[in-house]
C-alpha positions in Angstrom: 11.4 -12.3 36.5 8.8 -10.2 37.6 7.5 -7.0 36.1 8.0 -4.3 38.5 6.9 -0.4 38.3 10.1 0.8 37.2 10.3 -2.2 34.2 7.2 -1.1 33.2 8.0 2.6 32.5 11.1 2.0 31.1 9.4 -0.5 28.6 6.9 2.0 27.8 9.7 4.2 26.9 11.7 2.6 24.6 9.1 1.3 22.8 7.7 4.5 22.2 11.1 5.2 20.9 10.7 2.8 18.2 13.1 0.3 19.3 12.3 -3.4 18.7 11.1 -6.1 21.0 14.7 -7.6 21.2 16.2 -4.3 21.5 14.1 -3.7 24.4 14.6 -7.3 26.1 18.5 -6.7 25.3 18.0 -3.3 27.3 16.1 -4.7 30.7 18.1 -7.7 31.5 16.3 -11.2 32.2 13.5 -11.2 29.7 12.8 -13.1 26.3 12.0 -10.7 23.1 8.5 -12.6 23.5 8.2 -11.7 27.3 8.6 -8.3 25.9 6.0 -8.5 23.4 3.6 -10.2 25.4 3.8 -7.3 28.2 3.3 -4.9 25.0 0.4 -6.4 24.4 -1.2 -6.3 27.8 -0.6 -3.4 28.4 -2.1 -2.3 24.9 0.3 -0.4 23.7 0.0 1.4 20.2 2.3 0.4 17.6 5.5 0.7 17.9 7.1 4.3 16.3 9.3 4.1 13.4 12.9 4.4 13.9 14.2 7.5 11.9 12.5 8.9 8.7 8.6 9.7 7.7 6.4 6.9 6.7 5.9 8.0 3.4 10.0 8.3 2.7 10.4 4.5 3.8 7.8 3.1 1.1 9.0 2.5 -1.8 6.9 3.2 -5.3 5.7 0.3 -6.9 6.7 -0.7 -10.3 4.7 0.1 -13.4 4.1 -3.1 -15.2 4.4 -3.0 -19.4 1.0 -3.9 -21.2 0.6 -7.7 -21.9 2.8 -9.1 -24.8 0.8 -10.8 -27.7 0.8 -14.4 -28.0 3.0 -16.2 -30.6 0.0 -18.1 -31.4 -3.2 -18.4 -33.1 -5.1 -18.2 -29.6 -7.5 -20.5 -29.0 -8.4 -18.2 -25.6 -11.0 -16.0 -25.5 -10.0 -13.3 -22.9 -12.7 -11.2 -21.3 -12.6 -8.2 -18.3 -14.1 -9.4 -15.5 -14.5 -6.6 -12.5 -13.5 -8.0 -8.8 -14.1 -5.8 -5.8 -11.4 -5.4 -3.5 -11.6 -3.0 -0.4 -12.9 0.4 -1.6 -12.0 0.3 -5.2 -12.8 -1.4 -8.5 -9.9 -2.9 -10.4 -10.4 -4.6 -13.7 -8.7 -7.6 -14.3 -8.4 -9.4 -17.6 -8.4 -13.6 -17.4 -8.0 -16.0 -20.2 -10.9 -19.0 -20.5 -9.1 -21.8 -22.9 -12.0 -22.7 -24.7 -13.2 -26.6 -25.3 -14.7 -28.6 -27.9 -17.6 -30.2 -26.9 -17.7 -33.8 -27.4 -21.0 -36.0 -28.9 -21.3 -39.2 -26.4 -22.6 -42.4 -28.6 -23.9 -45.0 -26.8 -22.9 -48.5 -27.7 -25.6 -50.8 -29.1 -26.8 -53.8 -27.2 -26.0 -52.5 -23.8 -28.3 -53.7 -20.8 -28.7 -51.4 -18.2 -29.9 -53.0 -15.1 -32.7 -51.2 -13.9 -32.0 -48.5 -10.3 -33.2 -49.5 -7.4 -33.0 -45.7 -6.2 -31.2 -45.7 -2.8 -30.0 -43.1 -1.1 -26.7 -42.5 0.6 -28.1 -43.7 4.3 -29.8 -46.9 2.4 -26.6 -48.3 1.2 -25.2 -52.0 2.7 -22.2 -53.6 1.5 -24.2 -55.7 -0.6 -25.8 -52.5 -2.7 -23.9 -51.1 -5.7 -22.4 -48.0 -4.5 -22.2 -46.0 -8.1 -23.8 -42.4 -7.9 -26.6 -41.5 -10.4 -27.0 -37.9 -11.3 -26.1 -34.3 -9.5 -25.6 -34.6 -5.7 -27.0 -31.3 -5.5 -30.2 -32.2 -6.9 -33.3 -33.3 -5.2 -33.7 -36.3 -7.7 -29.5 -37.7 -6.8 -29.4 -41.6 -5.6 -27.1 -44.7 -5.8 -27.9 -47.9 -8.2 -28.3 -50.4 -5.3 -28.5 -53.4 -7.4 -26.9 -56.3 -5.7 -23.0 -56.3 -5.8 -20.4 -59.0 -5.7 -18.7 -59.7 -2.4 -15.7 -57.7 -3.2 -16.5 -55.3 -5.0 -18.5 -51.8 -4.6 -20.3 -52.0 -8.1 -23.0 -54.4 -9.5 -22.0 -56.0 -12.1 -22.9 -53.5 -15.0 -20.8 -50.4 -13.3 -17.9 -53.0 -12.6 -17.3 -53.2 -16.5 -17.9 -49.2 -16.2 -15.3 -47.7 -13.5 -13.0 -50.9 -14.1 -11.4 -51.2 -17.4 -8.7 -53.4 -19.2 -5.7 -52.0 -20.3 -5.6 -52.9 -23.7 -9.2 -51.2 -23.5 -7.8 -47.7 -22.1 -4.7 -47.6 -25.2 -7.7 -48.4 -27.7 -10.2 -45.7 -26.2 -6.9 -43.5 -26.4 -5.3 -44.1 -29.3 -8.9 -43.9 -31.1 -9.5 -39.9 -29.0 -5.8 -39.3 -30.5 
């Protein structure tokens, strides 16, 4: 189907009518509702026009929302305002942060730790321990690198680390609970 002059105008007409795109393909015979929307678009025509009524009598007024109900609990949440920008205006916006306790870390007694050999991510082999040591964002961020078993990622030391027994684990927990 080719768009000829006459096509063309009448196109321009109805969409300026505000009918739709399948409206419009229903109308000329032979073309797809995205035929017709593509040839809007090349040919850069505005937005289509509403079909009856005034913009501001289709919208609809939005719904005032009731203030926030109090909790049922003794709150462990802090809540605090925090201000977000959004387009031109300021709105205020109220979050809750669940506060959490801070846990002591005790070292167990008698515990080697084999000594870093420092390597950095392009330095690993598959013989190297591949456990991370510190922030990755920081300058001072490297990998053990002490030698590692044949199928396994981790030395020795960070084997009994990231690999735990079971029994272990339902001790750790039971003892946190």
């Amino acid at each position: 189907m080719n768009w000829t002059d006459e096509r063309v105008e009448k196109l321009k007409k109805l969409w300026a009518e505000g009918l739709s795109a399948s409206q419009i393909a229903a109308q000329l015979g032979g073309v797809s509702r995205n035929a017709v929307i593509g040839k809007v678009h090349r040919l850069n025509l505005p937005g289509r026009a509403k079909a009856g009524g005034t913009a501001t009598a289709a919208r609809t007024p939005k719904r005032q929302t009731s203030a926030p109900r109090a909790p049922n609990y003794a709150s462990r949440i802090t809540t605090r305002t925090v201000t977000r920008q959004q387009g031109a205006t300021m709105l205020k916006e109220e979050i809750e942060i669940e506060t959490v306790e801070e846990m002591e870390y005790v070292p167990k007694g008698n515990v080697v730790v084999p000594i870093s050999r420092r390597l950095g991510l392009t330095e690993l082999t598959e013989r190297t321990c591949k456990w991370p040591v510190g922030d990755p964002l920081k300058d001072d961020f490297h990998f053990c690198g002490c030698e590692s078993p044949d199928n396994s990622p981790y030395c020795s030391y960070h084997q009994k680390l990231a690999y735990q027994p079971i029994n272990e684990r339902r001790r750790a927990a039971a003892r946190v609970s």
